[in-house]
C-alpha positions as CSV (number, residue, x, y, z in Angstrom):
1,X,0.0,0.0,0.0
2,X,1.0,3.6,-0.3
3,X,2.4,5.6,2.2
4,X,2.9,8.8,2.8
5,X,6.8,10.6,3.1
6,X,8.2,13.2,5.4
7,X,11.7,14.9,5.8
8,X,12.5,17.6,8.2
9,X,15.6,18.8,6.7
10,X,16.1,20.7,3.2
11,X,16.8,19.1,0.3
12,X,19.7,19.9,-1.1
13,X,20.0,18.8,-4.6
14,X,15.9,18.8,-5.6
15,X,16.7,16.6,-9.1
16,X,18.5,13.8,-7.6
17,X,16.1,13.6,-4.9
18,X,13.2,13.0,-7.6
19,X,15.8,10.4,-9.6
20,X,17.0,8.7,-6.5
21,X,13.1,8.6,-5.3
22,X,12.1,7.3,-8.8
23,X,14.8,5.1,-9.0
24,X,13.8,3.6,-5.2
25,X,10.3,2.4,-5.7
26,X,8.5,1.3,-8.6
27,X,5.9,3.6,-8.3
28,X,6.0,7.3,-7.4
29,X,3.3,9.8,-6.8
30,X,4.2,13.3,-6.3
31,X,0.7,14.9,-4.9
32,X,-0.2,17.6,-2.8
33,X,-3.1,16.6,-0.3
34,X,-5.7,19.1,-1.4
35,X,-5.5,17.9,-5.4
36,X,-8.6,16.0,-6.2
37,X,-7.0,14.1,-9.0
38,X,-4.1,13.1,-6.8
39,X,-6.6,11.8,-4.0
40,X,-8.5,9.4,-7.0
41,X,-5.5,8.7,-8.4
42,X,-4.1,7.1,-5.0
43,X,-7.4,5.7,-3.5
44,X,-7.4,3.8,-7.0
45,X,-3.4,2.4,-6.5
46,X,-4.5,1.4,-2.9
47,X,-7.7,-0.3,-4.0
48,X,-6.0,-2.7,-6.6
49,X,-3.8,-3.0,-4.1
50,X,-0.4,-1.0,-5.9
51,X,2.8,-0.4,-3.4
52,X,3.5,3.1,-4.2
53,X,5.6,5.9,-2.2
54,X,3.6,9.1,-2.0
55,X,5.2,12.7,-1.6
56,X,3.0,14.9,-0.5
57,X,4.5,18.2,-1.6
58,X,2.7,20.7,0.9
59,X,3.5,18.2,3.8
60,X,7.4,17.6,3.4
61,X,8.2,19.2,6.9
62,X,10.7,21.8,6.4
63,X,8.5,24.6,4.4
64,X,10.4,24.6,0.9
65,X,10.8,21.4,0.6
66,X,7.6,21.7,-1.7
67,X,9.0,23.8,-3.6
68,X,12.4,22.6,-4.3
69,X,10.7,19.1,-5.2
70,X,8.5,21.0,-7.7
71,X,11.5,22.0,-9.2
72,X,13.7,19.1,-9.2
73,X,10.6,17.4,-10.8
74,X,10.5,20.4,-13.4
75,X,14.2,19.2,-14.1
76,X,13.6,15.9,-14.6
77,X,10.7,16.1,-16.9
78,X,11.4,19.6,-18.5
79,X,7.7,19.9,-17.8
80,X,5.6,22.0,-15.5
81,X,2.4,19.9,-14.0
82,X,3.3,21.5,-10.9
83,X,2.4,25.4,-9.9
84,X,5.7,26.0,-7.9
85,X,4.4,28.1,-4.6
């Protein structure tokens, strides 16, 4: 089942966070808990019964860790899903 991540100190390097978290589990989800399409998405990898790693980006403990993520995840996919505030 999924489970939820938390780290109190910065990230340092946001990019090889997201590889080395992608590279860790087979499945990642990078969700904030208020995004409706995140919460489906997960209820539905928990019902079939998926083990997944969830990083909740408004939840990461110290307060830009959201941010930094959104980034790192920005230069991994040289796409911008994520609103980074």
């Amino acid at each position: 089942m999924g489970f939820f991540m938390s780290t109190e100190s910065q990230i340092e390097n946001p990019k090889e966070f997201v590889e080395k978290a992608i590279d860790a589990d087979k499945l990642v989800v990078f969700s904030k808990t208020y995004w409706p399409y995140a919460s489906k998405a997960k209820k539905l990898l928990t019902t079939i019964g998926a083990v997944f790693k969830v990083y909740e980006l408004n939840s990461l403990g110290e307060p830009r860790n959201g941010t930094l993520l959104c980034l790192g995840l920005f230069q991994y996919t040289q796409t911008s899903n994520f609103r980074i505030s």
